[in-house]
Backbone bond lengths (Angstrom), bond angles and torsions (degrees), N, CA, C in turn:
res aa  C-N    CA-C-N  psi(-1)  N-CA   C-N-CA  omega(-1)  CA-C   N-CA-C  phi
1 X - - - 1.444 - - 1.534 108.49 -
2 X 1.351 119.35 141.40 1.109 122.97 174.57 1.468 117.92 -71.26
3 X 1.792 123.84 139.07 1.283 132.30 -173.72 1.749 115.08 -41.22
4 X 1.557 98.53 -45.14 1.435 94.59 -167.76 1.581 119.94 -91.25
5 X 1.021 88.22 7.66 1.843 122.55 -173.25 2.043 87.18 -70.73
6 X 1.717 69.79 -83.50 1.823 100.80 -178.52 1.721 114.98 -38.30
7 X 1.056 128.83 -41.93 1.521 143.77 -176.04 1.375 103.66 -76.76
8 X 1.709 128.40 -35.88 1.278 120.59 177.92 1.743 107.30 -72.60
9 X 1.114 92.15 -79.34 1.578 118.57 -178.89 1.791 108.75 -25.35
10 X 2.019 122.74 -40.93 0.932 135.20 -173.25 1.595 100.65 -87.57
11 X 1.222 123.24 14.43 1.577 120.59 -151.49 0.836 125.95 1.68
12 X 1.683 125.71 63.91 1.371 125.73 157.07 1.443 112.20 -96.67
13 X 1.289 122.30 4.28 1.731 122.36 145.71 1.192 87.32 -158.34
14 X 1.550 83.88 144.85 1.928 112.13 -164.17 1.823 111.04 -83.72
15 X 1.296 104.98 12.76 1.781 113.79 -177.97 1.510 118.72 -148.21
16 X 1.481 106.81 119.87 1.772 102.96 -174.46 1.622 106.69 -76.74
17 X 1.782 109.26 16.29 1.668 98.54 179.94 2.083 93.65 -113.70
18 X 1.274 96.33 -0.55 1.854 98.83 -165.11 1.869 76.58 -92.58
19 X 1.166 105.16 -41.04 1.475 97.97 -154.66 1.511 110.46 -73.48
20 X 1.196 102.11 -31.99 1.917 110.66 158.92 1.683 123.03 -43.66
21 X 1.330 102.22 -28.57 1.437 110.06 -141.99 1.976 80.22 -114.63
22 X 1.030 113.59 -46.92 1.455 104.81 158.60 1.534 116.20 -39.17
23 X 1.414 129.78 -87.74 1.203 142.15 153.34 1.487 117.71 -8.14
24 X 1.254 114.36 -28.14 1.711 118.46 -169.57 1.732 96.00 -101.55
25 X 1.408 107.55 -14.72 1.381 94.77 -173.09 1.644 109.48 -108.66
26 X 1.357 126.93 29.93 1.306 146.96 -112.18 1.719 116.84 -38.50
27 X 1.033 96.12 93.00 1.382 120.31 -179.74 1.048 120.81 -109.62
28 X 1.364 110.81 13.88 1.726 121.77 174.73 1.572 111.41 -139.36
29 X 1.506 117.67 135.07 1.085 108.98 -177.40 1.466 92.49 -110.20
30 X 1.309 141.12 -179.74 1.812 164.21 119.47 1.325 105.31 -93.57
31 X 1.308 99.05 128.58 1.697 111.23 168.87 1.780 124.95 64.30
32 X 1.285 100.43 -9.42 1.847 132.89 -147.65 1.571 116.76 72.92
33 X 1.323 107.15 58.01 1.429 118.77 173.13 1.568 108.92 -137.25
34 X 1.452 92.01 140.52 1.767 88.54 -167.15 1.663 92.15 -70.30
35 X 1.591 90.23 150.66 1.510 110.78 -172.13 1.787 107.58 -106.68
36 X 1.169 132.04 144.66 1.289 140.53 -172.53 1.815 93.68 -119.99
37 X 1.244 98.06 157.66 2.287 97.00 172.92 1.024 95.46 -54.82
38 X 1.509 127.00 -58.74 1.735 116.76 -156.53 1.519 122.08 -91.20
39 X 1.526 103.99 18.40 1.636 109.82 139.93 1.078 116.96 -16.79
40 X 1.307 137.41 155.04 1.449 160.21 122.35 1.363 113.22 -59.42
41 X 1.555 124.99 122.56 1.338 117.33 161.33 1.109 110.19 -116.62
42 X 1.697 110.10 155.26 2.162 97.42 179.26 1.352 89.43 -152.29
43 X 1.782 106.49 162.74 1.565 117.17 -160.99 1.259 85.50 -47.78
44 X 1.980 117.52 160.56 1.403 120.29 162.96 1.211 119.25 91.30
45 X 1.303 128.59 5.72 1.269 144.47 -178.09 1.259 113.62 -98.36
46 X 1.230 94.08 124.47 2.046 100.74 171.87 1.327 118.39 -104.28
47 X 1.524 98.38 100.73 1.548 101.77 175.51 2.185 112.46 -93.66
48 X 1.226 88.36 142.63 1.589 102.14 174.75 1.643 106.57 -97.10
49 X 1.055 113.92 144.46 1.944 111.80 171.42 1.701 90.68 -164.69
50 X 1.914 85.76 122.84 1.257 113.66 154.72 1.876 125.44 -75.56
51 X 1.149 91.41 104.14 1.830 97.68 169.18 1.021 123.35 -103.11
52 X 1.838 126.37 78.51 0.999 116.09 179.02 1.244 91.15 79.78
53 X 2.088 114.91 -152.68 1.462 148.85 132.67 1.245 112.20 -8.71
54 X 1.275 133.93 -18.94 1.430 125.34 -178.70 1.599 131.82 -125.45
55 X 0.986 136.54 122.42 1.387 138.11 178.71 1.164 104.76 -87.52
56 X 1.279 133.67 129.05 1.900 146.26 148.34 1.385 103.63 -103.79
57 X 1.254 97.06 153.42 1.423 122.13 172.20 1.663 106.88 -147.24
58 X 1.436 87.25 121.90 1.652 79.04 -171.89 1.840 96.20 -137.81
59 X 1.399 103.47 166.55 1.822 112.54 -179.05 1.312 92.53 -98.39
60 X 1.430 121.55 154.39 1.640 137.97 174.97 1.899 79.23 -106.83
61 X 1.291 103.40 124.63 1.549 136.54 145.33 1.248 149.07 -79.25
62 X 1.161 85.47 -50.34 1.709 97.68 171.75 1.985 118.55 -152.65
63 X 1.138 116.56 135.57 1.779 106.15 -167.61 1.666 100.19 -117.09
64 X 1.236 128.80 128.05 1.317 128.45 -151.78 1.394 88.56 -151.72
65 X 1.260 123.11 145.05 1.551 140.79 161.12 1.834 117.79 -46.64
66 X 1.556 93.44 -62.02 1.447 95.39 176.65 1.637 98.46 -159.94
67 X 1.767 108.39 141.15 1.278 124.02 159.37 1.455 112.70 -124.68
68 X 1.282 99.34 171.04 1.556 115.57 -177.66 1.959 97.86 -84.28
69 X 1.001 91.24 162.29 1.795 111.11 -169.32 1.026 84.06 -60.30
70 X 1.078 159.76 -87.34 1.451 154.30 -127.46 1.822 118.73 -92.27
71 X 1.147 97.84 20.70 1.617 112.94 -164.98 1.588 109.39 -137.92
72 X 1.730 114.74 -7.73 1.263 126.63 -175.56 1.764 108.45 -93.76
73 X 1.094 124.75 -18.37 1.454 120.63 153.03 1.758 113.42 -67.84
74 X 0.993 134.83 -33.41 1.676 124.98 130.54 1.211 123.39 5.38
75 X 1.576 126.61 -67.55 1.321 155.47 -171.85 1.677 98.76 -37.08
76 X 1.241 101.25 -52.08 1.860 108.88 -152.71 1.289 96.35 -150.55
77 X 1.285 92.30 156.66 1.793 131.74 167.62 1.607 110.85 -85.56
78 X 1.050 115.60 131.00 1.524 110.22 165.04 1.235 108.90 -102.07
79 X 1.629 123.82 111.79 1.875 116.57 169.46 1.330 102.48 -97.55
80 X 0.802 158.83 -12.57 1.670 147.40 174.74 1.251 107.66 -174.20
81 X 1.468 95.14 132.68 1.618 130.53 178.46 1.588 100.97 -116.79
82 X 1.386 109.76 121.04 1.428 121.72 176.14 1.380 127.29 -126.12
83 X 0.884 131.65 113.65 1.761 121.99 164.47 1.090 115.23 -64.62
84 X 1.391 129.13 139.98 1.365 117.67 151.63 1.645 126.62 -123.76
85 X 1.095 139.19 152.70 1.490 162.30 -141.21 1.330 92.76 -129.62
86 X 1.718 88.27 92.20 1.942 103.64 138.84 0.808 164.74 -128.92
Protein backbone atom coordinates (compact mmCIF):
# COMPACT_ATOMS: atom_id res chain seq x y z
CA UNK A 1 0.00 0.00 0.00
CA UNK A 2 1.09 3.28 -0.71
CA UNK A 3 2.49 5.64 2.33
CA UNK A 4 0.03 8.33 1.78
CA UNK A 5 -2.68 5.90 1.14
CA UNK A 6 -1.66 4.20 4.55
CA UNK A 7 -1.35 7.60 6.70
CA UNK A 8 -4.88 8.70 5.50
CA UNK A 9 -6.91 5.65 5.82
CA UNK A 10 -4.80 4.92 9.43
CA UNK A 11 -5.68 8.59 10.41
CA UNK A 12 -2.52 9.60 11.36
CA UNK A 13 -3.02 12.69 8.97
CA UNK A 14 -6.47 13.51 8.13
CA UNK A 15 -5.51 14.30 4.11
CA UNK A 16 -3.94 12.06 1.31
CA UNK A 17 -2.79 15.67 -0.21
CA UNK A 18 -1.23 16.89 3.57
CA UNK A 19 0.19 13.49 3.71
CA UNK A 20 1.95 13.83 0.26
CA UNK A 21 3.27 17.04 1.13
CA UNK A 22 4.59 15.64 4.46
CA UNK A 23 6.47 12.91 2.55
CA UNK A 24 7.74 15.55 -0.04
CA UNK A 25 9.21 17.44 2.71
CA UNK A 26 10.86 14.26 4.09
CA UNK A 27 9.57 14.03 7.31
CA UNK A 28 8.99 10.48 7.25
CA UNK A 29 11.32 7.82 7.42
CA UNK A 30 10.44 3.59 6.71
CA UNK A 31 12.78 1.34 8.21
CA UNK A 32 15.23 4.65 8.58
CA UNK A 33 14.99 5.31 4.95
CA UNK A 34 13.77 8.45 3.61
CA UNK A 35 10.24 7.80 2.61
CA UNK A 36 8.60 9.41 -0.65
CA UNK A 37 4.18 9.14 -0.84
CA UNK A 38 4.60 6.36 -3.28
CA UNK A 39 6.55 4.27 -0.86
CA UNK A 40 5.48 0.85 -0.27
CA UNK A 41 4.44 0.04 3.21
CA UNK A 42 4.03 -3.66 4.58
CA UNK A 43 2.91 -5.20 8.00
CA UNK A 44 6.17 -4.65 10.25
CA UNK A 45 7.26 -1.48 9.17
CA UNK A 46 8.63 1.24 11.22
CA UNK A 47 7.63 4.40 10.15
CA UNK A 48 9.11 7.73 11.84
CA UNK A 49 6.97 11.18 11.22
CA UNK A 50 8.01 14.49 12.18
CA UNK A 51 5.03 16.73 13.46
CA UNK A 52 6.18 19.85 13.91
CA UNK A 53 7.57 19.51 17.89
CA UNK A 54 6.98 15.94 17.77
CA UNK A 55 8.58 12.73 16.62
CA UNK A 56 6.37 9.29 16.41
CA UNK A 57 7.50 6.20 15.67
CA UNK A 58 5.06 3.83 15.16
CA UNK A 59 4.83 -0.23 13.79
CA UNK A 60 2.36 -0.81 10.70
CA UNK A 61 0.11 -3.88 11.89
CA UNK A 62 -2.25 -4.38 9.78
CA UNK A 63 -2.92 -2.72 5.89
CA UNK A 64 -6.64 -2.80 4.97
CA UNK A 65 -8.51 -0.94 2.16
CA UNK A 66 -10.95 0.76 4.42
CA UNK A 67 -11.98 0.94 8.22
CA UNK A 68 -14.40 2.69 10.21
CA UNK A 69 -12.94 5.68 12.41
CA UNK A 70 -12.80 3.88 15.36
CA UNK A 71 -11.04 0.73 14.03
CA UNK A 72 -8.07 2.79 12.33
CA UNK A 73 -5.88 2.87 15.52
CA UNK A 74 -5.88 -1.02 14.67
CA UNK A 75 -3.56 -0.06 11.80
CA UNK A 76 -0.38 0.48 14.09
CA UNK A 77 1.50 0.27 17.19
CA UNK A 78 2.78 3.34 18.69
CA UNK A 79 6.56 2.67 20.27
CA UNK A 80 7.69 6.14 20.98
CA UNK A 81 6.24 9.44 21.17
CA UNK A 82 8.81 12.21 21.62
CA UNK A 83 8.96 15.91 21.85
CA UNK A 84 11.69 17.61 20.86
CA UNK A 85 13.35 21.09 22.06
CA UNK A 86 14.57 23.65 19.69
Amino acid sequence: MRLDKFLKISRLIKRRTLAKEVADQGRITINGNQAKASSTVAVGDELMIKFGQKLVTIEVTALRENVKKDEAETLYKVLKEEKKDE
